[in-house]
C-alpha positions in Angstrom: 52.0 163.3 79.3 52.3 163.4 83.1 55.1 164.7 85.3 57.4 161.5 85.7 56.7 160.7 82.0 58.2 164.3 80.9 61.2 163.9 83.4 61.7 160.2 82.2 62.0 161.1 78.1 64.0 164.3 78.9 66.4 162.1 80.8 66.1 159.2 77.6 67.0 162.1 75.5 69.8 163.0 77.6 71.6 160.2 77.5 71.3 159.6 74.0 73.6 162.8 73.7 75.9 161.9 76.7 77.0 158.3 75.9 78.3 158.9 72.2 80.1 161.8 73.3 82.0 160.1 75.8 82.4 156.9 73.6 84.0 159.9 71.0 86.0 160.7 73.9 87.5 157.1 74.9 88.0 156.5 71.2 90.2 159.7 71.1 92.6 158.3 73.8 96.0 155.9 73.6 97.3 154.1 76.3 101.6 154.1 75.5 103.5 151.9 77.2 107.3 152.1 76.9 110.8 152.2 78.5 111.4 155.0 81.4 112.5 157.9 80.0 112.3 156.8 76.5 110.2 159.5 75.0 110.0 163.5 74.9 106.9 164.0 76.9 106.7 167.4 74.5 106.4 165.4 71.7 103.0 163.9 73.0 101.9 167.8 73.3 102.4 167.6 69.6 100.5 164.6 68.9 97.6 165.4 70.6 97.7 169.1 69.2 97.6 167.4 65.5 95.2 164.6 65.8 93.3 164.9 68.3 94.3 162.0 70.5 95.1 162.0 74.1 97.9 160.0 75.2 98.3 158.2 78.5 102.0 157.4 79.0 103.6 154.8 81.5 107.1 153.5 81.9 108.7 150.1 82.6 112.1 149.3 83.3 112.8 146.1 81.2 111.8 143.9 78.8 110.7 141.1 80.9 108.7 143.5 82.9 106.6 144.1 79.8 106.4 140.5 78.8 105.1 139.7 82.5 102.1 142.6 82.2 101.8 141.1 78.6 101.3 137.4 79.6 99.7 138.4 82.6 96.8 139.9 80.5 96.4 142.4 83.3 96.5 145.5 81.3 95.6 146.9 77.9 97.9 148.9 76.3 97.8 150.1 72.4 101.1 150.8 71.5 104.5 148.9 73.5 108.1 149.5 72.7 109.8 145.6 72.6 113.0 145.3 71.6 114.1 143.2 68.9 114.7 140.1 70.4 111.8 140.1 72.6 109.3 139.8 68.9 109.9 136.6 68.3 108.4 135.5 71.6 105.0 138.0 71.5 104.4 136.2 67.9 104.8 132.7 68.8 102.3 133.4 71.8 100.1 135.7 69.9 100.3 138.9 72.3 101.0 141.1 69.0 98.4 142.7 66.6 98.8 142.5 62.8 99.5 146.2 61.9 101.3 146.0 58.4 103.3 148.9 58.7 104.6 148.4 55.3 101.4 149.8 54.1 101.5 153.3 56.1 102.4 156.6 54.6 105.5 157.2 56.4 107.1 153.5 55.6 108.8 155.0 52.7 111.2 157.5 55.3 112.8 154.1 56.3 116.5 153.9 55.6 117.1 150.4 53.8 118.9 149.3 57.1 116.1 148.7 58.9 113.0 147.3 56.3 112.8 143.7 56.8 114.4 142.9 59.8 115.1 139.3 60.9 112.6 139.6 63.8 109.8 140.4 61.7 110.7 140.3 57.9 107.5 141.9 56.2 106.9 144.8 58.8 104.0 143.0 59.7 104.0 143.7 63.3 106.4 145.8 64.0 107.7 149.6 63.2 111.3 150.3 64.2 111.4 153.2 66.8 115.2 153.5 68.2 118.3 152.0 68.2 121.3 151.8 69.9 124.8 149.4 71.5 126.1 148.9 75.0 129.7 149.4 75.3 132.2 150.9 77.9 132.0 154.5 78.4 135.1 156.4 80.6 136.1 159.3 81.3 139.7 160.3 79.7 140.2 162.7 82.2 140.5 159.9 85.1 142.4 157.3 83.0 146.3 157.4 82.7 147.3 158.8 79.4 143.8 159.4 78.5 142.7 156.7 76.4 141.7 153.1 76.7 142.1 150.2 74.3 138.9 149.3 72.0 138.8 146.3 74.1 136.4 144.5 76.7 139.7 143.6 78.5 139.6 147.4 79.6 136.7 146.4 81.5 136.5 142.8 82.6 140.5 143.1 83.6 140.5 146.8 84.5 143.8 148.9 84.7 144.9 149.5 88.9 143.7 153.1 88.7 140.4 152.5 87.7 139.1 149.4 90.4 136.7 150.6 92.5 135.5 153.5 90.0 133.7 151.1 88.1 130.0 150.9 87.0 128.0 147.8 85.6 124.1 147.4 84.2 122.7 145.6 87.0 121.0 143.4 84.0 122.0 140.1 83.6 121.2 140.0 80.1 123.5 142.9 79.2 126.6 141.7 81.7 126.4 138.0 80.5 126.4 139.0 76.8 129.4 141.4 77.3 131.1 138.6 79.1 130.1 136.3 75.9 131.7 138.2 73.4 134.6 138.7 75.3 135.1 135.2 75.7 134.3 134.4 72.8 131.4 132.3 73.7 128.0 132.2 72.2 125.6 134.6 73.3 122.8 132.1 73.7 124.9 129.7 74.8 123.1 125.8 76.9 126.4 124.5 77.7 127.0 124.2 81.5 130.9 124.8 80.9 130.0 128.1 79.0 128.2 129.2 82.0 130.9 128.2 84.4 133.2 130.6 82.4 131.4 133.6 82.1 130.7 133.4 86.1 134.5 133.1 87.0 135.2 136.3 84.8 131.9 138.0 86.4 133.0 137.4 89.5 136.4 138.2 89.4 134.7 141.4 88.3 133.1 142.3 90.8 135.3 143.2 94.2 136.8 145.8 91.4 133.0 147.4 90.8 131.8 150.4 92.6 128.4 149.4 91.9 126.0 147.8 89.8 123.1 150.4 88.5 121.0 150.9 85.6 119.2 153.9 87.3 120.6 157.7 87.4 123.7 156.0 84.9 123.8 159.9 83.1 124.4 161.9 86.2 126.5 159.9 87.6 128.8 159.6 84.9 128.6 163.5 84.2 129.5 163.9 87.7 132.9 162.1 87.5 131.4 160.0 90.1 132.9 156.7 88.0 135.5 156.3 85.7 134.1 153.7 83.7 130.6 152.5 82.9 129.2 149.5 80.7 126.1 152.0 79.6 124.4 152.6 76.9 125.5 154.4 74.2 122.5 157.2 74.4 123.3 157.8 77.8 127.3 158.5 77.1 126.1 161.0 74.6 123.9 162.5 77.1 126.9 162.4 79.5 129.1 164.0 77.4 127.3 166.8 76.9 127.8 167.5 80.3 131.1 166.6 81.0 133.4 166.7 77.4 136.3 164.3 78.5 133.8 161.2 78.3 134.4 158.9 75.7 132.7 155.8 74.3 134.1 152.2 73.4 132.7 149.7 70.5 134.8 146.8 71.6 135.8 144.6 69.1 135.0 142.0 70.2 131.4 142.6 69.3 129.1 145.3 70.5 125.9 144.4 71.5 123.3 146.1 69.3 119.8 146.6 69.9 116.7 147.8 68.1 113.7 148.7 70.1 110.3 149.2 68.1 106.5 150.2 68.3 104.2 147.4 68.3 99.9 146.5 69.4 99.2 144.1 71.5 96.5 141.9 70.4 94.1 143.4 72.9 94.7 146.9 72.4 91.4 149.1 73.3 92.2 151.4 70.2 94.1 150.3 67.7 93.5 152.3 65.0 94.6 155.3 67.2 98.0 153.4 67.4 98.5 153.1 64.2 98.0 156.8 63.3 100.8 157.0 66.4 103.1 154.6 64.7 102.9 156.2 61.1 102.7 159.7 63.0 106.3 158.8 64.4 108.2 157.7 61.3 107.8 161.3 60.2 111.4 162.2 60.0 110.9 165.4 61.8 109.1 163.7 64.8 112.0 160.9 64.7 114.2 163.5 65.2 113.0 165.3 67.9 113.0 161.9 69.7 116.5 161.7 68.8 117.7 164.8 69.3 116.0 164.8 73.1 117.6 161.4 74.1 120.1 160.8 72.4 119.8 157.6 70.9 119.4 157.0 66.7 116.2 156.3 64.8 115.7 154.6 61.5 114.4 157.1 59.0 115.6 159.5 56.9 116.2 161.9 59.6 119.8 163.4 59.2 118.6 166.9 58.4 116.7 167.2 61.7 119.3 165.9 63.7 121.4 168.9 66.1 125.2 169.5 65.6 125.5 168.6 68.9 125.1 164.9 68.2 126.0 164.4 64.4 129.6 165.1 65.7 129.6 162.3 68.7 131.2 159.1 68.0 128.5 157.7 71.1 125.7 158.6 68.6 126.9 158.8 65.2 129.1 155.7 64.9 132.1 155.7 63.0 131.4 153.7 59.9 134.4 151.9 60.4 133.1 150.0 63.4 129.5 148.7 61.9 131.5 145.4 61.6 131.6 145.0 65.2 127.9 145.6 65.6 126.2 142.0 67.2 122.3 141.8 66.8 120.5 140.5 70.3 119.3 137.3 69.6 116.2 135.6 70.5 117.5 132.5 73.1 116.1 129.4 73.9 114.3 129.1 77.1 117.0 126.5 78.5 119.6 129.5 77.6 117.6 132.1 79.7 117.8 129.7 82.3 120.9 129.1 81.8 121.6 133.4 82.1 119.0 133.3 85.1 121.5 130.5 87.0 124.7 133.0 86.4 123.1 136.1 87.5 121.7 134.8 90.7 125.3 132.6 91.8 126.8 136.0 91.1 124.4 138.4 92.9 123.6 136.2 96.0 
């Protein structure tokens, strides 16, 4: 064998080695797209330390910035954090991947509350991750006599003191809904009249905001920066660990509720890899530490693993009392987002 012929099988042979050890290496990765600042970037230390896998983490701010990379078909992504509402919608359009979760190991550490949810009744798609409200958070310290009424009339028609100290989501979703319930007004509402109501009270509203923000919402609240806050419930509690006279509202009107799970799209690169995630994560210790880093409640047996520090915070552990005034998100028509989309831009323009 000449020269070139020795140099050519030697390089043959080398590639033979090279290519399935670097198909062994893409096969060990995950590509985990979910909310900003929704996940304990320690726990993915512990992931990869126990199975092997590399994860590749990046954020997105809303739900209808994930369904626009979804629908786009732009990016491949094997596990996604929708909410509940949002499921519905990835089915009928066939974005998600059949994953029976009912089948995994770790199905059984579900508490009863959340197997066979409404948005995906067998577990067929869908593993719940977190879930949490949006109510009024304010601090006691800056309101006269310290405490408000369980009421969205403490925030839609705010007490003197507080105008101008006032925070809102800058989410049209979230601000339409809590205008909804306090009007008593369906949340997916199509009637033009509905609309025309829930955009005088949102605009009478807003001369007495300070702002409207969904960004920085934990330090500014732990700063005293605002009195009040329509925020999430996992950011009070984060909050309050920072500045103890915070308090959090479920109004009684209905507070909005939401549940935010693990799914596959339908063109995820490694799917089996997200499925060991998603089983991986209904461990109850691993739910935990999610919990216990951001503040916001999982759906398995968890309790043991949970800190002090937030079993004894109404803005985490809600009084049982108040599960009555929990209200699902519900999956709207498209003439109903339109309708939302109308509101939101005659009040922000």
């Amino acid at each position: 064998m000449n020269l070139k012929s020795c140099l050519g099988a030697a390089i043959a042979a080398a590639t033979l080695f090279v290519q399935p050890a670097a198909a062994q290496d893409a096969e060990k990765t995950l590509y985990f797209y979910n909310w900003t600042d929704y996940y304990p970037v320690e726990l993915l230390a512990k992931f990869e330390k126990e199975t092997g896998i590399k994860v590749i983490l990046d954020g997105y701010d809303s739900n209808e910035t994930l369904l626009a990379k979804l629908q786009s078909g732009g990016a491949s992504y094997d596990v996604i954090v929708p909410s509940d509402y949002v499921i519905p919608g990835l089915l009928k359009d066939g974005l998600l991947m059949k994953i029976d979760t009912h089948s995994m190991s770790n199905y059984a550490t579900l508490k009863d509350a959340f197997k066979n949810p409404d948005f995906d009744p067998k577990h067929e798609y869908s593993a719940p991750y977190l879930w949490g409200v949006t109510g009024i958070a304010y601090d006691s310290a800056q309101v006269q006599g310290g405490k408000l009424e369980d009421s969205w009339k403490e925030y839609f028609e705010p007490r003197p003191e507080l105008e101008g100290k006032i925070a809102a989501l800058d989410t049209g979703s979230d601000e339409i809904l809590a205008a909804s319930l306090y009007l008593g007004i369906p949340q997916c509402t199509e009637s033009n009249e509905d609309a025309a109501h829930i955009l005088k009270l949102l605009k009478g509203l807003k001369p007495k905001l300070k702002l409207y923000s969904s960004d920085s919402v934990v330090d500014r609240m732990a700063a005293g920066e605002v009195a009040m806050y329509h925020v999430w419930n996992g950011a009070t509690a984060r909050a309050t660990a920072q500045r103890d006279t915070i308090r959090f509202i479920y109004p009684k009107e209905g507070t909005p509720m939401f549940r935010d799970n693990f799914a596959v799209p339908a063109n995820a690169p490694h799917p089996e890899n997200a499925k060991i995630f998603i089983n991986w994560m209904m461990a109850p210790e691993n739910a935990a530490f999610v919990s216990n880093s951001i503040a916001y409640a999982n759906a398995t047996k968890s309790d043991q693993f949970l800190s002090e520090q937030w079993r004894k915070m109404d803005a985490i552990n809600m009084p049982e009392a108040f599960a009555s005034r929990l209200v699902p998100t519900q999956d709207c028509t498209g003439k109903a987002r339109e309708l939302r989309d109308r509101i939101w831009t005659r009040l922000k323009g």
